[in-house]
N, C-alpha and C positions, 0 to 999 in steps of 0.2 A: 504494500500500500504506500503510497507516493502522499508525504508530509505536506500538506500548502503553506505555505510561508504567509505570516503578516505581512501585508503589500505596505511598504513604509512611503510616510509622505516625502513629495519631492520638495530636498532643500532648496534647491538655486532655481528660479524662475528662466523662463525659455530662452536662448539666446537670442540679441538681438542687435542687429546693422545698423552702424552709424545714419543718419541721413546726408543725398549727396552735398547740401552745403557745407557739412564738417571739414571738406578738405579747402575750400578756399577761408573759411576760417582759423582750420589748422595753419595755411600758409602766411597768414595775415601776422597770425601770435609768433610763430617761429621768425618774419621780420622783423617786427620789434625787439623778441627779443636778442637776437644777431647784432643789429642797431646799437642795444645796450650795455655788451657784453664788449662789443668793437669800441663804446666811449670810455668804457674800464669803469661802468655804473657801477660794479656788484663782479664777484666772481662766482662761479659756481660752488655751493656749497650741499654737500647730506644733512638729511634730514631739515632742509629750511622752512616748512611749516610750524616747525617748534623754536630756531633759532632763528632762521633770519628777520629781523623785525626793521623793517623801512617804508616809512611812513611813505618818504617820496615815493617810492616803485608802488608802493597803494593808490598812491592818488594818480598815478599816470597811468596804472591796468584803469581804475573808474574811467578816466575822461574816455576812453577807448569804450565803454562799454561793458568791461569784462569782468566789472564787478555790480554785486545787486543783479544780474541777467535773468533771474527768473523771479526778482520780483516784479511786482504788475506796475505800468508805467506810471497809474496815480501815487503811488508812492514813491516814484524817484527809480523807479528801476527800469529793467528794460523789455521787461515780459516775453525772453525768451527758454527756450526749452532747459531740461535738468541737461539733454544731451548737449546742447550747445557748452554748457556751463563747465559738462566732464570734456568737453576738447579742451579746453582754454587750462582749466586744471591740469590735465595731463602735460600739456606743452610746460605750461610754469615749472611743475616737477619735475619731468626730466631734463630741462636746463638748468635746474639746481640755482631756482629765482627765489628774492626774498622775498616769502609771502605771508610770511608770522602775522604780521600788523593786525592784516584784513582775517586772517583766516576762519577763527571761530567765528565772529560775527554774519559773513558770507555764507559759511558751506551750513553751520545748524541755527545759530540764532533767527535771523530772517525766514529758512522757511518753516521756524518753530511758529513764529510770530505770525506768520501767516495763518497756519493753521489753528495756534490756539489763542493769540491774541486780542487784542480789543482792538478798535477804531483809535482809539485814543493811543495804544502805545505803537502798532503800524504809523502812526503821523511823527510820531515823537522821534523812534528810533530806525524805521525801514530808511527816509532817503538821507542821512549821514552813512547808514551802512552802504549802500547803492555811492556815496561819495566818497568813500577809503576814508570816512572822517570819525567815524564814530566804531572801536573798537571794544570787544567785548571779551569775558572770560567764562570758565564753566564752573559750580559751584556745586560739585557732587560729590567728592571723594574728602572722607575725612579720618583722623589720625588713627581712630580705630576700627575703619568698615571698610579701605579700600576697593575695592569689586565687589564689594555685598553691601548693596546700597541700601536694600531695605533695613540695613541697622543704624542707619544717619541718626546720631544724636541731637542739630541741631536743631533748637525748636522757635516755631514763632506763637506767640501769644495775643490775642485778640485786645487792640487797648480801642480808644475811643479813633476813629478817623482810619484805624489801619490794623498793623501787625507791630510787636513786639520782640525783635531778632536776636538771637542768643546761641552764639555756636561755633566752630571751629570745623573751616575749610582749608583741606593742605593740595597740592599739587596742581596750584591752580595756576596755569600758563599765562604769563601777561600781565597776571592781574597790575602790577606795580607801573601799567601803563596803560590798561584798560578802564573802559568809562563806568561800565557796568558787569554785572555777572546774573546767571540763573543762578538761582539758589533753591537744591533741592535740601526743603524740612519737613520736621513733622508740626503740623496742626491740630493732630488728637493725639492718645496715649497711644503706644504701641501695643497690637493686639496679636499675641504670638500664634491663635488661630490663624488671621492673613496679615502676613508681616507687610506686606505690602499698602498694605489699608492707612489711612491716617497720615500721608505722602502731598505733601501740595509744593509747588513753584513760585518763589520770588521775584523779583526783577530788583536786584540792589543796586543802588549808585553805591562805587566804590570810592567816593570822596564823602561819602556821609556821615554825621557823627558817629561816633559808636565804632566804626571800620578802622583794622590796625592791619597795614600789609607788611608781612618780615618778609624776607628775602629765604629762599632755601638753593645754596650757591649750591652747582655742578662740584666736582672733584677737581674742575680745572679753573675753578672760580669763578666762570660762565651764571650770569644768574637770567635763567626762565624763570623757575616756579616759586611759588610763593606759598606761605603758611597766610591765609584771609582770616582776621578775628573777629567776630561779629560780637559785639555787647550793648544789647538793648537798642537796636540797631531801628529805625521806625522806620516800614512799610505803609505807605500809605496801602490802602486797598485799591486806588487805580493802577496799582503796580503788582496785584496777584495774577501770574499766567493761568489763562484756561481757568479750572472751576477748583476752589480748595477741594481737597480729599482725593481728586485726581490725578494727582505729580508721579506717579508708579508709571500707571497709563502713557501720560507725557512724556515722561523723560527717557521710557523704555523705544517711544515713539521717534526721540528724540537721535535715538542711539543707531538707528538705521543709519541717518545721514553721519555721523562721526564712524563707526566701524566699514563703511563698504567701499569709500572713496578708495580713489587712486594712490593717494597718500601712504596705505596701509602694504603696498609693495614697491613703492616710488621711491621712496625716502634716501635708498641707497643706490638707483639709477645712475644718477652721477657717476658714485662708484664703481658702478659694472663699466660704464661708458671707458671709464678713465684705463681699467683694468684688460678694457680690450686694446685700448690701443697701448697700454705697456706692452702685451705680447705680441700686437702686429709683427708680424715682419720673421717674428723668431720661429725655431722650428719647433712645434710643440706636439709633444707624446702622446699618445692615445687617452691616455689616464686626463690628460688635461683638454683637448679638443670635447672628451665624454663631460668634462665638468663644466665646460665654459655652455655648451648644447645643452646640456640639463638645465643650468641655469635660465638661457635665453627661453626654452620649450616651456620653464614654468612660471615664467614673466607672461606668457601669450596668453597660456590656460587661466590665471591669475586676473589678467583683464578683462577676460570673456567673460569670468565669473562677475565681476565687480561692472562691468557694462549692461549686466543682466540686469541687478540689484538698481542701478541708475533707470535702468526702463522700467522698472515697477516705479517706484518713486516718482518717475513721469506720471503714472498712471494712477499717483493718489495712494498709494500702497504706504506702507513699512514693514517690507520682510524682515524683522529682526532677528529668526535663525538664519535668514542666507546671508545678512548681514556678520553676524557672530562668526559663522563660519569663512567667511573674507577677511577678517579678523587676524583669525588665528591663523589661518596657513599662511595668510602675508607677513607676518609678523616673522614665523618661523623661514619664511623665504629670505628675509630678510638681511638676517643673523646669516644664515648659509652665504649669501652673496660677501659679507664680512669676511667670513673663515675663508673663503676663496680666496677671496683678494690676497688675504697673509700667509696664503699655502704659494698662490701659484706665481706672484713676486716676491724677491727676495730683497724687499723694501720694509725695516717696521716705519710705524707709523711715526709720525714727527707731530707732535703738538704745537713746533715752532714757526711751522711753516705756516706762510702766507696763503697757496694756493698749490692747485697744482695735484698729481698724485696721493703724495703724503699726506698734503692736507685733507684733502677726502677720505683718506683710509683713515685719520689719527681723529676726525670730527665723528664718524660712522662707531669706532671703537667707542669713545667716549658718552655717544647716544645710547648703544644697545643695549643699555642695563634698563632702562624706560620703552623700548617697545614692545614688551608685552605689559606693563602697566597701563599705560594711556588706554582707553578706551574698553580696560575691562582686559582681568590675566588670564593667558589663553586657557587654566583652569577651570576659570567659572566661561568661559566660552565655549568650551568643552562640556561642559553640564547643561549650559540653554541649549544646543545643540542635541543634546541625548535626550533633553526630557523630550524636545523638538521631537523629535524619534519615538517617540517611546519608550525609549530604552532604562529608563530611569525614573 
């Protein structure tokens, strides 16, 4: 007798074709940035969604268009496609452009705000975001819940006119140059029936009383991330996203567009770039033609995956497991492109250097302890993924 197997759902949504303006688009962005790289604006750098922060390259992608593109044109944007928005991404990434500035507020704030926000905070913050003028942070990982968000201690308390904010936000990218932050708290007590229950979204000015930004410096002194303190921090109630009680919902929502982007195998492009042309020319072994081909074979698979997830999101969707699962193998692609670099030249990395090789392999070393953190550790992505499954 022949066992039938539980037919398991499909994680990754259908593949899907650029449309044909992408490439006179694609050719548009790779002039610019040609242009920028030939006046010595920036040089190519890994991972520059986290480190490169330049306001000017923000405000010259906006006048182009290239930022805000899928918000709607009454609020400053340009109401073009999620796909349009993944070319232009993709381009900036793999020339290893600085796009820290604008990033959070672009790729999840805006189209958070679209769909859960108010009239009133789309006017306030959609056309600064749409102008590279108005910069944002995220405000969900805290000292003791890292990737298990439904244990957020921090809480807001209901006063006269608003909210009441009381809490401690760590690893939060920008903040010490950003305008605002989502703030995922809790609004009721925590109910270990559904932990998830009792979850609402803030919208904080991070110049507000109450607000203390420390610094949490790299190993190389580099400071991204910041410890955010919130005490007694006042919310108005024009400033709660979407509906109290709902922030689980939201933010899980939220989590599509931060896990599936290009970013999530892009990061170290550069580095693969750089890494081929160290070996042009030379004569390389089998062993290393099989490693450079594996690599390039799981950059392509990697995109298809993550171009799928972008055409759901066109579509009004948040696949949050296909999302989780672009995640985590991009993450782990990653790292892999890393170990290559430092197997198959016989270059270490230079933290002193300017630009160049070294500098992309000694910036890439120094990131890699944080790509599986950012966006959720590919453990607990590996568990939404199985429960996804059923497996668990």
């Amino acid at each position: 007798m022949t066992e039938t197997l539980p037919r398991l759902p499909t994680l990754v949504p259908p593949p899907i074709e650029l449309p044909e303006r992408a490439a006179a688009l694609r050719a548009e962005v790779r002039t610019f940035l040609a242009g920028e790289r030939a006046a010595g604006a920036w040089h190519p750098r890994a991972d520059v969604w986290l480190s490169g922060w330049d306001e000017r390259f923000s405000t010259e992608l906006a006048k182009r268009g290239w930022l805000g593109m899928t918000i709607p044109a009454e609020y400053g944007g340009h109401g073009r496609t999620a796909l349009d928005r993944y070319v232009v991404t993709e381009e900036l990434l793999a020339a290893g452009a600085p796009v820290a500035a604008h990033w959070v507020a672009d790729r999840q704030i805006g189209p958070s705000l679209m769909r859960f926000g108010t009239e009133e905070q789309r006017q306030r913050f959609l056309p600064g975001i749409a102008r590279g003028e108005v910069y944002f942070g995220i405000g969900m990982s805290e000292p003791d819940s890292g990737s298990d968000l439904a244990s957020v201690r921090s809480r807001a308390e209901p006063v006269d006119g608003g909210w009441s904010l009381t809490g401690t936000k760590v690893w939060t990218s920008g903040a010490h140059r950003a305008h605002a932050f989502f703030a995922l708290v809790r609004t009721s007590p925590r109910d270990e029936r559904n932990r998830h229950a009792g979850l609402s979204q803030l919208i904080v000015e991070l110049d507000a009383p109450g607000v203390t930004i420390r610094p949490i410096p790299l190993l190389t002194g580099a400071h991204h991330f910041n410890e955010v303190v919130l005490n007694r921090v006042f919310v108005p109630d024009a400033m709660v996203l979407g509906e109290i009680g709902a922030g689980w919902h939201q933010v899980t929502s939220e989590l599509a567009f931060e896990r599936s982007g290009p970013e999530r195998f892009l990061s170290t492009f550069p580095l693969l770039v750089a890494l081929v042309g160290e070996l042009a020319g030379t004569e390389l072994d089998r062993g290393r033609r099989q490693a450079l081909g594996g690599l390039v074979a799981r950059l392509w698979t990697l995109r298809r995956m993550s171009l799928a997830v972008a055409g759901s999101l066109e579509s009004g969707l948040a696949p949050e497991l296909a999302a989780a699962l672009v995640k985590d193998l991009g993450t782990r692609y990653e790292n892999e492109v890393i170990d290559a670099a430092r197997l198959l030249v016989s270059m270490p990395p230079d933290p002193g250097a300017e630009h160049g090789y070294a500098r992309l392999l000694a910036d890439a070393v120094l990131h890699a302890p944080g790509f599986t953190l950012r966006g959720g550790t590919n453990e607990v992505l590996r568990g939404i993924v199985a429960r996804g499954l059923g497996l668990r």
